[in-house]
C-alpha positions in Angstrom: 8.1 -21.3 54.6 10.7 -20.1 57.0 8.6 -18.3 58.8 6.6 -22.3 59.5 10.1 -23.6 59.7 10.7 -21.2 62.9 7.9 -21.8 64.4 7.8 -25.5 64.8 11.5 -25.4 65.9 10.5 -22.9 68.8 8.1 -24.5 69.8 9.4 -28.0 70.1 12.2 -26.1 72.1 9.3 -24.8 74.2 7.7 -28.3 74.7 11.2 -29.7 75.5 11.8 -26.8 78.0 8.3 -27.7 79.8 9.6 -31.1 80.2 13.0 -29.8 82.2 10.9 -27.5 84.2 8.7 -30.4 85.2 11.5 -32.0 86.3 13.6 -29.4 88.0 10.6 -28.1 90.1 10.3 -31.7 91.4 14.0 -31.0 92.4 13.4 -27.6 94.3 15.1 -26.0 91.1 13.0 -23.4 89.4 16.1 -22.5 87.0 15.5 -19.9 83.8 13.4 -22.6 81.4 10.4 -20.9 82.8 11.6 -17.4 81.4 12.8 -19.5 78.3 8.7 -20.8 77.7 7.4 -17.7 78.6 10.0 -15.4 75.8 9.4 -17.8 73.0 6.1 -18.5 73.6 5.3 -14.9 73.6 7.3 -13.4 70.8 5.7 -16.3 68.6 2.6 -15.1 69.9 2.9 -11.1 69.1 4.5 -12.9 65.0 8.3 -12.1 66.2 9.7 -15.4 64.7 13.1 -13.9 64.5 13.3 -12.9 67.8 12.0 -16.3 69.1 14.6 -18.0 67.3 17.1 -15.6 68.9 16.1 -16.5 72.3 16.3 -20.3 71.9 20.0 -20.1 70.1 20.9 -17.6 73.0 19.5 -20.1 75.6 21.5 -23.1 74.0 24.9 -21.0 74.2 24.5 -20.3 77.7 23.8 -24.1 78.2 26.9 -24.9 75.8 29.0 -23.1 77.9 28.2 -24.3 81.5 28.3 -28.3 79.7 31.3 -27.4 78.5 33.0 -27.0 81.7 31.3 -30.1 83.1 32.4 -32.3 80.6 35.9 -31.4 80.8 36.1 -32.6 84.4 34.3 -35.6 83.5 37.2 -36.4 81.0 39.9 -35.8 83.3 38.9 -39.2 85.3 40.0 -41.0 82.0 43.5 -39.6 83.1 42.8 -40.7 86.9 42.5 -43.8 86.0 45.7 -44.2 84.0 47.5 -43.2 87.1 47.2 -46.5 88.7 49.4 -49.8 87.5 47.5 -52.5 85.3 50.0 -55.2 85.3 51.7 -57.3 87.7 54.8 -59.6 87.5 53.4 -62.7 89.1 56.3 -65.8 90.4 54.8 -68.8 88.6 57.3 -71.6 89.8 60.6 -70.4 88.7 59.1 -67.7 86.0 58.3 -64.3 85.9 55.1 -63.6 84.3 53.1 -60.6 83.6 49.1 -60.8 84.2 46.8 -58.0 85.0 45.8 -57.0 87.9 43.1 -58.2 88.2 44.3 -61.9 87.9 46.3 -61.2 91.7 44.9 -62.8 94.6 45.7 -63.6 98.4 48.9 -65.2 98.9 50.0 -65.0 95.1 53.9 -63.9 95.1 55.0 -61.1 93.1 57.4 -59.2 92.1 58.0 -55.2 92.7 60.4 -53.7 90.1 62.6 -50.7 91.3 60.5 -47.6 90.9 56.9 -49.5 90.4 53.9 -48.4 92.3 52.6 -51.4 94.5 49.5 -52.3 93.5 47.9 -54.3 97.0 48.9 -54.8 100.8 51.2 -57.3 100.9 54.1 -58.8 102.9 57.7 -58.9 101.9 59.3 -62.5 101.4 62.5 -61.6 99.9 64.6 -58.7 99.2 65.0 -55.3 100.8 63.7 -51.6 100.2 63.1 -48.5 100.2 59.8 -46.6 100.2 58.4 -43.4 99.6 55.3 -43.2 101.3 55.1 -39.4 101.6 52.1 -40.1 98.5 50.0 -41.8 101.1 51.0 -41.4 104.5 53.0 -37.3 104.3 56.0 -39.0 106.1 58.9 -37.3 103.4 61.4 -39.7 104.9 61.9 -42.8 102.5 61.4 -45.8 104.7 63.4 -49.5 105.1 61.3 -52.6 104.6 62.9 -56.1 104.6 61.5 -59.4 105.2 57.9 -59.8 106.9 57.6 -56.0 106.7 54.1 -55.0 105.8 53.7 -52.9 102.8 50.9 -50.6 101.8 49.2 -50.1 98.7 49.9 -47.2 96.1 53.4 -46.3 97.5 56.3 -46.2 95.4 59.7 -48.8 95.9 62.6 -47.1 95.8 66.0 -48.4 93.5 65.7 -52.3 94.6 63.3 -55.1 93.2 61.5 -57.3 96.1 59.3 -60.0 96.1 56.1 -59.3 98.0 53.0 -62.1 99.2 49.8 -60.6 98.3 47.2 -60.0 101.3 44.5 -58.5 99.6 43.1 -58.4 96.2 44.4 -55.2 94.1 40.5 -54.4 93.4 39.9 -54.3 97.6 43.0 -52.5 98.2 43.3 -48.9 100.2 45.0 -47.7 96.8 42.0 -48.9 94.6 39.4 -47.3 97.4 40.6 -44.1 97.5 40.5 -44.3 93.5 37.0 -45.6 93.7 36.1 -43.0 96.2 37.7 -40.2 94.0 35.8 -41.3 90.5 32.7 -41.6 93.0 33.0 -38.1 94.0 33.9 -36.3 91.5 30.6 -38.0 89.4 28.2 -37.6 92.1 29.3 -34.2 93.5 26.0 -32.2 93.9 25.9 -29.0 91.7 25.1 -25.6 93.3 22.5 -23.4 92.3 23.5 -21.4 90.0 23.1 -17.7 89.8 20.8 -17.3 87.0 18.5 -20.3 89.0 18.9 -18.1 92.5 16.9 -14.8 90.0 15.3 -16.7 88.2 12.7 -17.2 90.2 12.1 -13.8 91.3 12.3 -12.1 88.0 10.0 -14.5 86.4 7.5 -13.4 89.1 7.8 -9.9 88.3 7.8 -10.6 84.7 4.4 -12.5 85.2 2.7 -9.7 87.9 3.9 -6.4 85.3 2.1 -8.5 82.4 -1.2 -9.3 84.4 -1.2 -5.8 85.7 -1.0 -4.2 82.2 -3.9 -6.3 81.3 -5.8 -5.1 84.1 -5.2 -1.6 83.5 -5.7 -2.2 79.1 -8.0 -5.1 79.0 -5.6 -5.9 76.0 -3.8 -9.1 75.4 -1.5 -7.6 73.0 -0.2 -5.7 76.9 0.5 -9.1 77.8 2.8 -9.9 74.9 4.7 -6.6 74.7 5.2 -7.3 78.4 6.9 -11.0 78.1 8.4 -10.2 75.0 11.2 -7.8 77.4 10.8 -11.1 79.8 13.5 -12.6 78.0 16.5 -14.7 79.9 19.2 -13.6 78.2 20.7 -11.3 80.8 20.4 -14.3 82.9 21.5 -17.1 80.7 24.5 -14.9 78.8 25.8 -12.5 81.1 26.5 -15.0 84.4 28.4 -17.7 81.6 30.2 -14.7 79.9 31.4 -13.3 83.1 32.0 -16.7 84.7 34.5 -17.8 81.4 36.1 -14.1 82.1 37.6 -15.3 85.2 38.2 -18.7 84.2 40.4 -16.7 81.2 41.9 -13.9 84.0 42.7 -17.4 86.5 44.2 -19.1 83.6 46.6 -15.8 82.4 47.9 -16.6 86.1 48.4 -20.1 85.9 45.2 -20.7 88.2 42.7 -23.3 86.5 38.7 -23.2 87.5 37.2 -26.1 86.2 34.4 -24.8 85.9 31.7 -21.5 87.3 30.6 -23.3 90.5 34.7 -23.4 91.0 34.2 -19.7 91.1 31.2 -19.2 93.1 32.0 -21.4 95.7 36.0 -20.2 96.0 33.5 -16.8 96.5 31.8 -17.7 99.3 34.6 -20.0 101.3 35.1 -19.6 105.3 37.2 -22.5 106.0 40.2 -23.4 104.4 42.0 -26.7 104.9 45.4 -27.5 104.0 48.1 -30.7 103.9 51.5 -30.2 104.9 54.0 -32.6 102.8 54.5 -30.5 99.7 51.8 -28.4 100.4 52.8 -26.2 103.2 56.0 -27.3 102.9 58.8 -28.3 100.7 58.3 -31.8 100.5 62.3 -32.3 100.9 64.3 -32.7 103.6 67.1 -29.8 104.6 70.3 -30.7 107.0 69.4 -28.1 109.8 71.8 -29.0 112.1 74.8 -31.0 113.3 75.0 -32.2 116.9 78.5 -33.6 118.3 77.7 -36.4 121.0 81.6 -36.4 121.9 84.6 -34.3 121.8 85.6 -34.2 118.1 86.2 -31.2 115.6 83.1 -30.3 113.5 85.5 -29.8 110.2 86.6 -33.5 111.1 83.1 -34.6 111.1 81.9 -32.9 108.2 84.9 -33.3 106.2 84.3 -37.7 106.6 80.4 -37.1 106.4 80.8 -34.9 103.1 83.7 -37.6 101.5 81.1 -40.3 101.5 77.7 -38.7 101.2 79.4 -38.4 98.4 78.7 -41.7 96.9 75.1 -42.3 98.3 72.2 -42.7 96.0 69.9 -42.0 99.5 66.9 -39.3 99.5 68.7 -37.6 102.5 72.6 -37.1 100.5 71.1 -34.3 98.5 70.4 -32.8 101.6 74.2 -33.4 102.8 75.4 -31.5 99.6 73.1 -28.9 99.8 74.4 -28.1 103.4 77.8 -28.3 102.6 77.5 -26.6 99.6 76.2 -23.5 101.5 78.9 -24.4 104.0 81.6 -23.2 101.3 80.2 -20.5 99.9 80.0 -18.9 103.2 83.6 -20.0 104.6 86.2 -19.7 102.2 88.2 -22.5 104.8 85.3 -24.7 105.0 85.1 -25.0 101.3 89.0 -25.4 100.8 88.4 -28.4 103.2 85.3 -29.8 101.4 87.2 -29.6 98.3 90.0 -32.0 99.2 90.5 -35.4 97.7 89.7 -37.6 100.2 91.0 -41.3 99.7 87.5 -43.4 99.7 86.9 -47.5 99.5 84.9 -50.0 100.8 81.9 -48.6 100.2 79.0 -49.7 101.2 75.2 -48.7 101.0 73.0 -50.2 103.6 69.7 -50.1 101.8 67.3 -47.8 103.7 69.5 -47.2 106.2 72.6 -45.6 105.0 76.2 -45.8 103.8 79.6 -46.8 105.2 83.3 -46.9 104.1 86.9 -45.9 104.8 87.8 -42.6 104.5 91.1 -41.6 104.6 92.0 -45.1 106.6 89.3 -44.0 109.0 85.8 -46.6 109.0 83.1 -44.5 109.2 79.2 -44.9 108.7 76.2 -42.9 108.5 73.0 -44.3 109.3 69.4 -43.9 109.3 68.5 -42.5 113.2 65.5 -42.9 115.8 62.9 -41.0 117.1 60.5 -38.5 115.7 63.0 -36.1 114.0 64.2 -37.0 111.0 68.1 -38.0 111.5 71.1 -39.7 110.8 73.7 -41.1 113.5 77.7 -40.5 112.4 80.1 -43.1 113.4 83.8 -43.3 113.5 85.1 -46.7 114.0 81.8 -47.8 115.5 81.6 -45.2 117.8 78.5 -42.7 117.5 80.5 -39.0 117.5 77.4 -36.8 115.9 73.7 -36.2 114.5 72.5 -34.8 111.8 68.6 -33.2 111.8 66.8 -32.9 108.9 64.2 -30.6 108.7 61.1 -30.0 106.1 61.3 -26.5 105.5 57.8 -24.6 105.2 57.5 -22.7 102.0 58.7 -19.1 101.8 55.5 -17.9 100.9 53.4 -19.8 103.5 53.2 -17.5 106.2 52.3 -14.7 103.9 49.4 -16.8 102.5 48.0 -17.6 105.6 48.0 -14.0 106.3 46.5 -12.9 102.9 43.8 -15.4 103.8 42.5 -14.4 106.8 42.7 -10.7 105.2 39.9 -12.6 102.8 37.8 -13.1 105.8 38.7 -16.6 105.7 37.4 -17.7 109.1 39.7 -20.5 110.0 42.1 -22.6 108.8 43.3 -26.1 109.4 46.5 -28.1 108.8 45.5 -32.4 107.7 48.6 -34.3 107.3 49.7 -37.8 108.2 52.6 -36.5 109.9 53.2 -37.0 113.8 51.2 -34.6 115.9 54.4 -32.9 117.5 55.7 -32.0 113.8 52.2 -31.1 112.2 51.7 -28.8 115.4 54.7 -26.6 114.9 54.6 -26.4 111.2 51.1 -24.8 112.1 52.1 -22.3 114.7 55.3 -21.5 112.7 52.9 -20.3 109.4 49.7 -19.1 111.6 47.4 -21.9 111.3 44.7 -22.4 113.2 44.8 -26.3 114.7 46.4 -29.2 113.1 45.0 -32.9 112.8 47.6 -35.3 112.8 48.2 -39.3 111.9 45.4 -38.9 109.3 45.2 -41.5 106.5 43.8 -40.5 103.1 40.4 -41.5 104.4 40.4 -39.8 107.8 41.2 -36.8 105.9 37.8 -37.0 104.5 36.1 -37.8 108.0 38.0 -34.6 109.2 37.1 -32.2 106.4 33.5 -33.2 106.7 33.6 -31.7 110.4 35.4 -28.6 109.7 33.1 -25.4 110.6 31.8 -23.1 109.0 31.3 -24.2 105.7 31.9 -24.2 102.3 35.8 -25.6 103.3 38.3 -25.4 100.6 40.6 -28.8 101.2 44.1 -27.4 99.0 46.7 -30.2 98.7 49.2 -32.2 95.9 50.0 -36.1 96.6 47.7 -39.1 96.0 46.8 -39.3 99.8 45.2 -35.9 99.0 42.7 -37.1 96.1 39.9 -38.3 97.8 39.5 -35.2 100.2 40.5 -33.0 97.5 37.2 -34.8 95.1 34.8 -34.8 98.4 35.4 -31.3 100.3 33.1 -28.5 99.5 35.9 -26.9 97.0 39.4 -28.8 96.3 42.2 -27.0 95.3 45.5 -28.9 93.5 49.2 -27.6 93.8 50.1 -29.1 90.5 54.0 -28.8 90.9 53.6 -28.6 87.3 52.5 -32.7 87.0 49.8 -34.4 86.5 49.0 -36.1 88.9 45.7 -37.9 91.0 45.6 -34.6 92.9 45.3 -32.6 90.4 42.7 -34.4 88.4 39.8 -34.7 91.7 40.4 -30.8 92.1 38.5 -28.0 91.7 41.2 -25.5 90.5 44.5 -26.4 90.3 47.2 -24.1 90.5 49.7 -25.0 88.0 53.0 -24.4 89.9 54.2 -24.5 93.3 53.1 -20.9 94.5 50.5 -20.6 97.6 50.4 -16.9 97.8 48.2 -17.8 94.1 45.4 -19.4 96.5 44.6 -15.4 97.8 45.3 -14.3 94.3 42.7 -17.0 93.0 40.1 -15.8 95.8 40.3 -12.6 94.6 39.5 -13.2 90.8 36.5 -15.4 92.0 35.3 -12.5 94.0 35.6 -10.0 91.8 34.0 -12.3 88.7 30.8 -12.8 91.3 30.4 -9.3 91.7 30.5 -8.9 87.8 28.4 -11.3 87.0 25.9 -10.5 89.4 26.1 -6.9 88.7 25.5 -7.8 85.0 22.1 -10.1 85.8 20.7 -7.4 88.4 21.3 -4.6 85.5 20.0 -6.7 82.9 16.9 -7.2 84.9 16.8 -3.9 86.0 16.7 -2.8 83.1 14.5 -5.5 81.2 11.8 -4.2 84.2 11.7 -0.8 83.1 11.3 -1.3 79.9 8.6 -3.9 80.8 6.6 -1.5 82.8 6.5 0.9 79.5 5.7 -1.5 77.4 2.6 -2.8 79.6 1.6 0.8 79.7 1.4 0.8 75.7 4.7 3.2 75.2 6.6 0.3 73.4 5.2 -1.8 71.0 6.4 -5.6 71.2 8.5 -5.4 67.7 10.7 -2.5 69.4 10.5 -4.3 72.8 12.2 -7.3 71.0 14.8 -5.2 69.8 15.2 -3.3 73.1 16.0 -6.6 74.7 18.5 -7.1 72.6 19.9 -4.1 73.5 20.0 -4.7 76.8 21.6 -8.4 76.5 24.7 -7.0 74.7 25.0 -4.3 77.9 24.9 -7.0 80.2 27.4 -9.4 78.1 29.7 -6.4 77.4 29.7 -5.9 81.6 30.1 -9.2 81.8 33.2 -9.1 79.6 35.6 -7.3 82.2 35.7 -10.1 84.1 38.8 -11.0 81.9 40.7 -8.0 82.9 43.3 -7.9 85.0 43.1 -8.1 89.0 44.7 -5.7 91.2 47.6 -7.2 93.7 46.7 -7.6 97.0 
């Protein structure tokens, strides 16, 4: 009764596999099924039930395991989609209502909260703030919008509520297209062929002329069985999947996470790598690199006012102010006993966006927000500007070395995409050893960009929301998580899970040795399998002991497969 039991379950597997291979060969994709038909088909054939069955539970764990992987990067677009706002506090004559989004249209008035993502283009009508657009645009300096100041879509307000006139529908927004175009991506992304598929093809050719040559040479069909019964997939199906989840476990030990084996076989193969700059490349903060006196004044004077009110400021750039000085009196034991001093402060007053003013000391002073391409702010003493201060982005101590590490990869070029001005992209390229640099990109020229780059694949590595459609659509994206979640990180391919670039060389190297592995296990399985195929045809094994040969030889190749896990030497 088992025996019947086995059968019909095998063989509706078989039937079910004929269908796939119907329809894979009508998509240029041979795949293992073949092997899978032939294996079962024959063992039933020669009465090895047992072994038949083992064949279709090994074929469905190496199936489990690639869907696996799939279907946890199909889930993380449920968290994509959380990212973006659902309500919206609409002006209904003199109230404040909330109504989803989708209820917003043209000309409606709403209202942004302080620290809400806007949900649509629109056009300030009262109120004042300040924005960070570095999410959409990689400009890191928080920008001053007032009245009849355009807004865009998915940046974040600052510490001030506005109200803002709708121009476009939140569903036909920039920030709801580059969502669309993410989800679309990462659904529709075509798969590779896989490893086992690229064999497949050729081993079950082999496989097919050993068996019809043993019959010629034996006349016997029996030579035939014991043949195909060795033909089994399981070095192909098993081995690639066990070595593949190997360096998905030796990534992960690392903090590096492949979402799944084409991840790994594609990280293998890349000759281009792209990068963004804001938060990627560099910091994503602003640093005080320098002070410039525009008249004749003491620098302790200047710092000493500057430091007294900076004091006070809720602005982005003040951290920057208290980092400097802080450094300032560690270094200079005078500096820091004149930092330290109580200065008398009042009137204060923070000029949204722009920058703060007050009395220090009986002395008016202001600092404000300055122009031009650098990222500054003037210093004023009784209306009079006396200094500058330059803010820089500094690159990451560990970009230079990446880049380096890279190209020791054979990584054949590399490219900076940022939405930066082109004088700024171009010397944070030069200064870490990039190749060229596209500036003034917008998340979608990005994407128009990337699809240019030469030679391919291109791995796109970035962290922001202006990053997530080029990150879902390039040949391999590649998250720095910052250790958030974030839209980025979802429409990767691997994310690294803190802020470390020199992990992108570390994560090229597990992918490469994994490859190797895995194919090294699938060629000795096969190897192997042949071998023992040829004696079999020539009547030296019989098919029961060819069955459990096979076996044999699948637990080599999984057990090969298996060091993939290990540990990677440093670069």
């Amino acid at each position: 009764m088992t025996d019947i039991v086995i059968v019909i379950f095998c063989s509706l597997n078989a039937l079910y596999r004929l269908y796939k291979v119907i329809i894979s060969i009508a998509k240029g994709d041979w795949g293992t099924d073949i092997l899978a038909i032939l294996a079962i088909s024959s063992t039933l054939f020669v009465d090895e039930y047992l072994a038949s069955f083992v064949v279709v539970m090994m074929t469905w764990t190496g199936e489990f395991i690639e869907h696996y992987a799939a279907n946890r990067a199909k889930k993380n677009l449920q968290v994509l989609r959380k990212l973006r706002p659902t309500k919206a506090h609409l002006k209904n004559n003199t109230k404040i209502i909330d109504v989803s989004i989708s209820d917003i249209k043209p000309d409606d008035i709403i209202l942004i909260k302080a620290g809400e993502i806007t949900v649509t283009e629109g056009v300030i009508v009262k109120g004042v703030a300040i924005f960070d657009e570095s999410s959409i645009t990689g400009e890191m300096a928080p920008i001053r919008k007032g009245v009849n100041d355009k807004i865009l879509s998915g940046t974040k307000n600052g510490n001030t509520a506005f109200y803002m006139r709708v121009l476009v529908s939140p569903q036909y927004s920039e920030y709801q297209k580059i969502i669309d175009l993410v989800e679309k991506a990462m659904l529709n992304k075509p798969q590779i062929i896989s490893l086992a598929s690229r064999y497949s093809i050729y081993f079950t050719g082999l496989a097919l002329i050993l068996a019809a040559g043993a019959y010629f040479l034996t006349h016997d069909l029996d030579s035939i069985a014991r043949v195909l019964v060795l033909a089994t997939p399981c070095p192909l199906l098993i081995a690639a999947p066990v070595a593949f989840l190997g360096g998905i476990n030796a990534g992960a030990k690392r903090g590096i996470i492949f979402k799944n084996s084409n991840s790994i076989q594609i990280l293998s193969e890349v000759k281009t790598v792209a990068f963004d700059k804001t938060g990627t490349i560099t910091l994503g903060h602003p640093k005080l690199v320098r002070v410039k006196l525009l008249q004749d004044v003491e620098m302790d004077k200047v710092l000493y006012l500057a430091f007294s009110l900076e004091k006070y400021s809720s602005h982005p750039l003040s951290k920057a102010f208290q980092n400097y000085f802080e450094k300032l009196g560690q270094a200079n034991k005078k500096a820091k006993d004149v930092y330290n001093l109580s200065a008398q402060v009042k009137n204060i007053s923070e000029m949204s966006g722009l920058g703060i003013q007050g009395v220090v000391d009986n002395i008016p002073i202001s600092i404000v927000k300055g122009e031009g391409e650098q990222i500054s702010s003037d210093f004023y003493i009784r209306h009079n500007k006396v200094a500058r201060f330059i803010f820089e982005d500094s690159v990451k101590p560990d970009a230079a070395k990446t880049i380096t590490n890279l190209k020791r990869h054979n990584v054949q070029k590399l490219a900076l995409l940022t939405g930066d001005n082109y004088n700024t992209a171009n010397k944070i390229a030069k200064l870490v050893g990039i190749d060229r640099a596209y500036a003034d990109l917008k998340p979608l020229d990005k994407v128009e960009v990337m699809n240019q780059l030469e030679p391919r694949p291109v791995l796109f590595v970035g962290d922001g929301i202006n990053d997530a459609p080029v990150l879902a659509t390039a040949d391999l994206g590649l998250a720095i998580s910052h250790g958030n979640l974030s839209a980025a990180s979802q429409s990767a391919d691997i994310v690294i899970g803190g802020d470390h670039l020199c992990d992108i060389p570390k994560a090229m190297k597990i992918a490469s040795r994994t490859m190797i592995i895995a194919k090294q296990s699938m060629i000795g399985g096969i190897a192997l399998s042949v071998i023992a195929m040829v004696f079999a045809g020539l009547g030296f094994i019989p098919a029961i002991y060819g069955a459990l040969g096979q076996e044999i030889i699948d637990v080599v190749a999984i057990v090969n497969g298996l060091r993939a896990s290990l540990g990677v030497k440093k670069s």
